[in-house]
N, C-alpha and C positions, 0 to 999 in steps of 0.2 A: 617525719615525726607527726603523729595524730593529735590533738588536744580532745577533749570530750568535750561535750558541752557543756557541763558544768565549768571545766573548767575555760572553755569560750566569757561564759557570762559575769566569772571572778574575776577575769582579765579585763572584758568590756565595764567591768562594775569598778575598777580601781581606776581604767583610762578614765572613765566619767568622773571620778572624783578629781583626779588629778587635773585635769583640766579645766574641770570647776573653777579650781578651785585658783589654778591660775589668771582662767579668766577675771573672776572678780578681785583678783590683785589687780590685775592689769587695770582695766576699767572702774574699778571702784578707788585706787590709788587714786587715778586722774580726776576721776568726778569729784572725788570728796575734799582735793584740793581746792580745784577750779570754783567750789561751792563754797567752801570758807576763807578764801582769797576775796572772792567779792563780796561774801557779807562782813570779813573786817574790814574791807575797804568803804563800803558805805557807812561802817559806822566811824570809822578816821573822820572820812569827807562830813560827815554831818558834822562830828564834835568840830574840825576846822574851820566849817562855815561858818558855826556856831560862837566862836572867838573871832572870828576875821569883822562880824556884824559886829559882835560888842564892842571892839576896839574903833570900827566905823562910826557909831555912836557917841565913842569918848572923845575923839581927835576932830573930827567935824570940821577936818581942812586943816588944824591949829598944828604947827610942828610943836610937838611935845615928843619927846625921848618915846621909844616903844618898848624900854624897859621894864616900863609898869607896865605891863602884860605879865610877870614872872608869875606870881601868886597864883592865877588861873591857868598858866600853863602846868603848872607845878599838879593841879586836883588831874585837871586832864589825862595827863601821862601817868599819874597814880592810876585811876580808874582805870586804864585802857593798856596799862602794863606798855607804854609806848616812852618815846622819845619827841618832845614839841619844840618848833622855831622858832624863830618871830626873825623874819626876813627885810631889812630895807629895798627900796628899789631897785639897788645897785645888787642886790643877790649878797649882800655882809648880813652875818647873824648877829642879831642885834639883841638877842635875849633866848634862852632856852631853858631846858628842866634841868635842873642840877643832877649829876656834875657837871659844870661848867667846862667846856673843855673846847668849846666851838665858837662862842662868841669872838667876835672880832673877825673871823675868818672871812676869806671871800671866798664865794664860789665859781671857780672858774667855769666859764662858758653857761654860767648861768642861763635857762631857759623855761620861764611858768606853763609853755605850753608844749612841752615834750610829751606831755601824754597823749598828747593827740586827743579826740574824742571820746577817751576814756577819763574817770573820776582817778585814777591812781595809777602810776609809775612802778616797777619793780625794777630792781638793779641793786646798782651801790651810789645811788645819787650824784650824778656827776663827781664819781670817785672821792665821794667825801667818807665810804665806811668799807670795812676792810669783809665784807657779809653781805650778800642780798639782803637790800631792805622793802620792805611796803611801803610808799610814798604815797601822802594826800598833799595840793597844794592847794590851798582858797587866797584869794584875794583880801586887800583889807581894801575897801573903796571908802567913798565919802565925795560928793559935790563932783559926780563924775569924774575922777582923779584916783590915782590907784596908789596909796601910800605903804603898802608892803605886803606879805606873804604871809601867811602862820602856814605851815610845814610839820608834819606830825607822819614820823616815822615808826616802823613794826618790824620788827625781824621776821625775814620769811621760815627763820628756824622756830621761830614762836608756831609760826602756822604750819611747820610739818609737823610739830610736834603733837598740836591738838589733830591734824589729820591721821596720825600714828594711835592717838587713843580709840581713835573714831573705828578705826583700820581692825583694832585688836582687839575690841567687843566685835566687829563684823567676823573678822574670822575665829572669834571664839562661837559663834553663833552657828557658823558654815561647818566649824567642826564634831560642835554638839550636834545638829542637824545627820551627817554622814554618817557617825557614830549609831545614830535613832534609825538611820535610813538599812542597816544593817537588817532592821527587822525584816525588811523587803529580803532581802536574800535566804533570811533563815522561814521566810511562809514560801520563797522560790522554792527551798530543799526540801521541804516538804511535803509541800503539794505540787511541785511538777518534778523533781532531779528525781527525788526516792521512788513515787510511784514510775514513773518513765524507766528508772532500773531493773525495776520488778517487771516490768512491760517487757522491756529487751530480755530479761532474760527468759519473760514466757515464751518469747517467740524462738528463743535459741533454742529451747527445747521443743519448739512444737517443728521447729526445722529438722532438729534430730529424731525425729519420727516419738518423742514423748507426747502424745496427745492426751496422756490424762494429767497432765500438768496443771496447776489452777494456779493463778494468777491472782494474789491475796493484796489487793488493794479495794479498801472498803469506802471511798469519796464519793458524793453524790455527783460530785462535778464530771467535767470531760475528761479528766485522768481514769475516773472511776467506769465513766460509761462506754471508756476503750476498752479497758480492760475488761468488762462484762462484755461486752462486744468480741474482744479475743475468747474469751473463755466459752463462750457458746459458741464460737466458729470452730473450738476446737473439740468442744462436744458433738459439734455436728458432723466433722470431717473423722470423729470417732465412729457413731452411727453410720456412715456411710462408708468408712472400712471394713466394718460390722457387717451391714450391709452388702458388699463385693464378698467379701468371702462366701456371706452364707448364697448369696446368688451365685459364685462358680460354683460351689456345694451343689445347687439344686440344676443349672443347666450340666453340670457332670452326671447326676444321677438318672436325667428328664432324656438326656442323649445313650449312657451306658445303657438303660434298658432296652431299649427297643432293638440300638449295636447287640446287644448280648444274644438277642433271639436272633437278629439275621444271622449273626456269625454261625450261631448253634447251630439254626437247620440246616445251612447251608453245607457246613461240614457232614452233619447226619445224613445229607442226599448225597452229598460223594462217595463218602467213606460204607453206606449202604443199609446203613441205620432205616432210614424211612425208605421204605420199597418203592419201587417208580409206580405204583397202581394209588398212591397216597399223596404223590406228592403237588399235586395240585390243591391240594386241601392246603398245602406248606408253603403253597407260591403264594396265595393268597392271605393266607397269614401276614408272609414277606412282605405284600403289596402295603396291608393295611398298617404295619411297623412303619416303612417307608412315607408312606401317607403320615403318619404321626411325627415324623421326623423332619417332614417336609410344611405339617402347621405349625409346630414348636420353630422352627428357621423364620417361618415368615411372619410369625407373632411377635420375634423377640425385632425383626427388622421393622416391624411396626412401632415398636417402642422407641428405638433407636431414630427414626423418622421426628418421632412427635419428641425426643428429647431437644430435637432442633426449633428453631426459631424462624417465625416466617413459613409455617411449612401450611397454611390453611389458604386454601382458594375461598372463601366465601361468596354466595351469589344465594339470590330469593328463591325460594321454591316451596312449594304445598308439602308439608309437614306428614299431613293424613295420606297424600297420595305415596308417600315414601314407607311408609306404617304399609299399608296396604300391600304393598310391593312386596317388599320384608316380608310379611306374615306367609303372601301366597308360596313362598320358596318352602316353609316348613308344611305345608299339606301334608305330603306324603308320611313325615314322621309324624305327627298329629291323627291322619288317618289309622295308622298301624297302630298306635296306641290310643284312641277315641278319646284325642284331646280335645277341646272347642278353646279357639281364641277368640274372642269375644270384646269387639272393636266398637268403644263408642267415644265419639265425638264431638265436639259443643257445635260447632258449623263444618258442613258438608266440606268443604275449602280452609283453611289456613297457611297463611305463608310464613316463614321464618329467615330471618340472613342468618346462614349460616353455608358451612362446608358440607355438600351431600355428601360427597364420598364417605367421609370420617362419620358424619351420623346415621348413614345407614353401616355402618360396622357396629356403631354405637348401639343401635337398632337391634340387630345380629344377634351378637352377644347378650343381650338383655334378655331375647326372648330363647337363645338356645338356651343360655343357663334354667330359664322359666320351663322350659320342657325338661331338661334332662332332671331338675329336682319336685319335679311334679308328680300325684301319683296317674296311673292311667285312669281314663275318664272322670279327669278334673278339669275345670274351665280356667282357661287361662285370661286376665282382663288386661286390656291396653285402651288408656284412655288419652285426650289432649283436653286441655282444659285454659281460658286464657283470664288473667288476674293483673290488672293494669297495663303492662307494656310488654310482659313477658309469656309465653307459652309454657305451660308442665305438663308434660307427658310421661306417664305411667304405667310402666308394669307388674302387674302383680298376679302371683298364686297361690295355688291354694296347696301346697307341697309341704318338703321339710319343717320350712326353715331352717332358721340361724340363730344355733345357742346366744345369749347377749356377750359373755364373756369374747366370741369370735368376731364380732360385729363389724371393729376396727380393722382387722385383719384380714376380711376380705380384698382391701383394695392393696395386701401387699404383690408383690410380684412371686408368683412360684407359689403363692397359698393357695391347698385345697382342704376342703372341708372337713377332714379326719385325718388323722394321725398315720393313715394307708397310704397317704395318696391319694384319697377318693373314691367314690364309688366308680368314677366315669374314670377309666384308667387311660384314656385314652386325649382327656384333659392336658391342656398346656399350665393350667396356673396363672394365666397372662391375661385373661377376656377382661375380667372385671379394672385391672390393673392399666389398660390399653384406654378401657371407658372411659375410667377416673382422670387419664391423661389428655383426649381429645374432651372433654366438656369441660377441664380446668383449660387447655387451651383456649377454648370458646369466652372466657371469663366468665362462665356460668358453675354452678354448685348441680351437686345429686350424692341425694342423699338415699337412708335405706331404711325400711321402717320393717322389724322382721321378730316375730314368737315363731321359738322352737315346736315344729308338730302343724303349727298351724299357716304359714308362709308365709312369703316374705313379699314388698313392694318397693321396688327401685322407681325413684323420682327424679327427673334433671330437667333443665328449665332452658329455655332458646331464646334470644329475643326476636318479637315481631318482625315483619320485615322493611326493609327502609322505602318511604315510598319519597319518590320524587317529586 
């Protein structure tokens, strides 16, 4: 059988009372005896001294009866709600508080120093009372000579009694307290059981694949900033089914085309459709489908690489001499359409730590897209430029551009720039999206600054290189 936590913390919340509550019986019983045990004992023993001296004073050695003692034994025992003696040597009471009911008695095994080092005695007095009593015994001295006892007795039932009142304002106090401590439970239900229920149950839903479930707990606190934390995880694991779908949508579409035309021809060259004097013009066709199928494969495994972790070699290397490198690969198409790339530089040299491989792909991409939305004989610019610690290097043309409304969504995966598919049908969707992935790797930003008609300039930034 399970308990919830709730009811874990009602259970823990009543063992704490209960045992509270026992403990301060236990412990507060004994202290608050043991505390007015000895403060009526000292006040016995004083009042005792207190007659034992007077009578020292009266008798001054003289045998005179100790009967005259009664009068002041009498206010004593008033006052102190006690029982007073007056003791001869021989341990006979020789005078006491009315009712009279002990004088003349002896005390057997009489002994003035049973208390040991203590001011008072508990018991039944050498069995002279049928009740624990509180005993004080003082001396009556005079001319170094010890002529009798005053003895002043207290029921130790007097003193549980006043420990009993003591006791039942303490646990009236322990109970109002628990009573008020309730509050604590009902701000626990509150602000952690309720919100916490609402929590589990977002999550039972977002288990059950309900991901537009919201989680309606409105606290500024930690209860509140889970639950805003669940509910954007689950926005975003919304987004990103969102996401999967429309990405099999676009590599099904990005793969069935090019499938569609191998299968086509291929059947039309069997079956006798294209005549064998054409069909070279169709191998070729085949070649360049093939070819498209084979950069869309190794784009998407470029993604898949840099989704990983750990996956960047970093090492120094000249920036401008990689630029250069890059650029000379596009000659040919640049010649055939009288493009000019047009490479300027702040220092002949610049080194950057960074990953070559991935920034010259980064390179790549930047400048093929620059050529294929360029018009023919328009100059293409790639600059590097360096601004405190960081290198920016720049490409920009003088082409399309990028309506504003599309701005964002170049860096999704599978966007091309019209609603076709693109002019460049031969496009994966993936360059700009591959970019955005290796230079967020780098913990570097690139950003795009782009008027429709007028072109567009992609900017990302490297740091310097580590010098030893």
């Amino acid at each position: 059988m399970t308990h919830s936590l709730y009811t874990k913390f009602i259970l823990g919340y009543l063992l704490f009372g209960l045992l509270g509550f026992v403990t301060i019986a236990t412990f507060s019983s004994h202290i608050t005896y043991r505390y007015l045990l000895n403060e009526r004992a000292d006040a016995l023993y004083d009042e005792a001294n207190l007659l034992a001296s007077t009578y020292s004073n009266i008798y001054q050695g003289k045998n005179i009866s100790l009967a005259t003692a009664n009068p002041q034994l009498e206010a004593v025992a008033s006052y102190l709600g006690a029982k007073a003696w007056v003791l001869d040597q021989k341990g006979v009471v020789v005078a006491e508080t009315a009712p009279s009911s002990y004088v003349g008695s002896v005390i057997e095994h009489f002994d003035p120093t049973a208390s040991g080092n203590r001011s008072y005695m508990t018991g039944r007095f050498f069995d002279m009372f049928n009740e624990d009593m509180l005993s004080v015994i003082a001396p009556i001295t005079g001319n170094f000579n010890t002529y009798g006892y005053v003895v002043i007795h207290m029921s130790v039932a007097q003193i549980l009694r006043g420990k009993d009142q003591i006791l039942n304002i303490l646990y009236l106090t322990a109970a109002v307290i628990f009573v008020l401590s309730l509050i604590i439970l009902l701000v626990f239900t509150k602000t952690v059981y309720l919100p916490l229920k609402k929590i589990t149950a977002g999550a039972m839903e977002y288990a059950d694949g309900n991901l537009d479930y919201s989680i309606r707990v409105k606290t500024t606190d930690e209860m509140g900033y889970l639950a805003n934390t669940l509910n954007y995880m689950s926005s975003e694991l919304n987004k990103l089914e969102e996401y999967q779908k429309a990405f099999i949508a676009n590599v099904s579409h990005d793969f069935r085309s090019p499938l569609t035309s191998i299968k086509g021809y291929l059947e039309a060259m069997l079956d006798g459709t294209i005549p064998p004097e054409l069909q070279d013009k169709y191998l070729n066709i085949l070649i360049s489908e093939t070819e498209r199928l084979n950069k869309l494969t190794q784009s998407m495994l470029t993604l898949s690489s840099l989704d990983s972790r750990g996956f960047l070699s970093r090492t120094n290397f000249d920036i401008n001499r990689v630029i250069k490198d890059t650029a000379a690969a596009f000659e040919g198409t640049c010649n055939a359409r009288d493009i000019v790339l047009d490479l300027t530089f702040t220092d002949p040299s610049q080194m950057v730590y960074a990953d070559l491989g991935k920034i010259q792909q980064v390179l790549y991409n930047l400048i093929d897209n620059a050529i294929k939305f360029s018009r023919d004989s328009s100059i293409i610019y790639i600059q590097t430029t360096i601004k405190y610690e960081k290198v920016f290097i720049s490409v920009k043309d003088t082409g399309a551009g990028i309506p504003k409304e599309n701005i964002k969504k170049i860096w999704e995966r599978f966007y091309k720039s019209d609603a076709s598919r693109g002019r460049d049908k031969k496009g994966t969707g993936l360059g700009l999206a591959i970019v955005k992935e290796i230079i967020q790797a780098h913990g570097e930003n690139i950003d795009v600054v782009s008027t429709a008609g007028v072109g567009s300039e992609f900017i990302f930034t490297l740091p310097k290189a580590v010098t030893l």
